[in-house]
N, C-alpha and C positions, 0 to 999 in steps of 0.2 A: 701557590703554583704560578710559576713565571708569563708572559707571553709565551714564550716558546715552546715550552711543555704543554702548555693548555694546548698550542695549533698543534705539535706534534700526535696529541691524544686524540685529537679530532679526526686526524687522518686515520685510527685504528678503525677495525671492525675486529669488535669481539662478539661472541657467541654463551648464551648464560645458558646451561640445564640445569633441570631441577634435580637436585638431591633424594631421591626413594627415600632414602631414609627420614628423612625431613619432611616428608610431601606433606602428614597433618599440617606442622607447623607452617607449608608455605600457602593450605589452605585457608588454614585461620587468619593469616595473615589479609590474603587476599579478601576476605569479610570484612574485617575491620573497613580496609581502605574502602570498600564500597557502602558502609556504615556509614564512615565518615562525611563521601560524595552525595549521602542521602543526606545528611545533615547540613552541610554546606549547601548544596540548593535550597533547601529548603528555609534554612537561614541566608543566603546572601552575603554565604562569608568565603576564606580563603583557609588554606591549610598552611600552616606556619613547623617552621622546627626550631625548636631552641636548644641556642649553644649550652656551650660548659657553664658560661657566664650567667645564664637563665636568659636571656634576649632574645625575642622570638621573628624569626625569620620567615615574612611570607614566602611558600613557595608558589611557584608561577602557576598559571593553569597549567600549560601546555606540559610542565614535567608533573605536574601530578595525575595528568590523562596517562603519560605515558607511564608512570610508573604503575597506576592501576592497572592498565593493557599489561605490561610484564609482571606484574602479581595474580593475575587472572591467566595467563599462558603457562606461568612455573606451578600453580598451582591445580592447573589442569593437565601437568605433566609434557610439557611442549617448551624444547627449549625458544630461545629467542636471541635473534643477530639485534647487534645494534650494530647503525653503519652510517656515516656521513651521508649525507641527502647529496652531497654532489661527487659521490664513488663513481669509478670508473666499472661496468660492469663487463664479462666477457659475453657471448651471444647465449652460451649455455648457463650461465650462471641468471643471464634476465629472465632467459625464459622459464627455470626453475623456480624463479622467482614468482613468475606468472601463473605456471601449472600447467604450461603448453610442451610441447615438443620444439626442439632448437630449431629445424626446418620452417614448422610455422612463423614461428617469431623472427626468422631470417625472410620469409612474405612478409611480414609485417612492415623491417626494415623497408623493403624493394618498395614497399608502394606505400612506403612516407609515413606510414603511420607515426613512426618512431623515430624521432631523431638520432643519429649516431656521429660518430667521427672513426677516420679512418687511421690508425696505428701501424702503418706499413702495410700488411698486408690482410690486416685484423679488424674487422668492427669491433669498439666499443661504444659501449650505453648508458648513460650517467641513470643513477637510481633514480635523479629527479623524474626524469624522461620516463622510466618503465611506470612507474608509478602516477604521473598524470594522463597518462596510458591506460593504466587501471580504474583509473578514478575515472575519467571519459568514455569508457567502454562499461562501466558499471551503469553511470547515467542514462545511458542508448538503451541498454539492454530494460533498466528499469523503466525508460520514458516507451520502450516500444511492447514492455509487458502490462505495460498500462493501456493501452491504445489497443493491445487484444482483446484485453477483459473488457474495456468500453465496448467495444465492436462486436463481442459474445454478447457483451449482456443488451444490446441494440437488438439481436433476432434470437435471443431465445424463447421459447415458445414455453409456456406451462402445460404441461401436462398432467389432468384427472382423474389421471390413473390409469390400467390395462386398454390397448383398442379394445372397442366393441366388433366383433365379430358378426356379421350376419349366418341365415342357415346355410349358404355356400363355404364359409371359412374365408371368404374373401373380410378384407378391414375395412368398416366404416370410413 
């Protein structure tokens, strides 16, 4: 594959579904590779492929994370986009991305959360951007779900079981 064809495919976003028919197959599948991810931690090794030639070719981490994330997705019946980290996104396509409503995500925009550029008369939102978005508001959310449970578990009280009642019916 040339320079050019390579950049050319880089700018695609395609979209994989899982085949019904196939789904055992794309379960089994999805086993294997998470066998294998047990195995490699476990030994402190790499997942390799070899050619026609028999020469075995490390693959990277980062394409073997993701290939197990879309063997785990097709194999749980959910297709999967792949799409260049620095796509141009339209307002309704980030925030579906997100799981919000376009409105909201257009508040988002307004008060900066989100960088964008303007397209004539159009915001666009690079994937990188929706997505350290995501990853940032995942952190907040988990750093301030942590801060409540500390803060419950600061004045929760045990309790011995039923009030005791006195002969008025009033609580101990």
């Amino acid at each position: 594959m040339d320079a050019i064809t390579r950049t050319a495919s880089i700018r695609k976003t395609r979209t994989y579904l899982p085949d019904r028919d196939r789904q055992q197959e794309l379960v089994d599948f999805a086993n294997v590779i998470q066998h294998i991810e047990e195995y490699l931690a476990a030994h402190s090794s790499h997942a390799a492929l070899v050619d026609p030639e028999g020469n075995a070719r490390p693959i990277p981490d980062e394409i073997f994370r993701a290939l197990e994330q879309v063997a785990n997705a097709l194999a749980n019946g959910n297709g999967v986009t792949v799409a260049p980290y620095r796509m141009l996104m339209t307002t309704q396509q980030a925030a579906d991305f997100l799981g919000i409503s376009r409105p909201t995500f257009v508040k988002l925009l307004e008060q900066r959360e989100i960088a964008f550029e303007l397209r004539g008369r159009h915001r666009k939102v690079a994937l990188r951007d929706v997505v350290d978005y995501q990853e940032r508001f995942r952190r907040e959310r988990g750093a301030a779900l942590d801060a409540l449970a500390h803060a419950g578990q600061d004045s929760v009280t045990v309790n011995s079981g039923p009030p005791i009642l006195d002969r008025k019916g009033s609580r101990d």
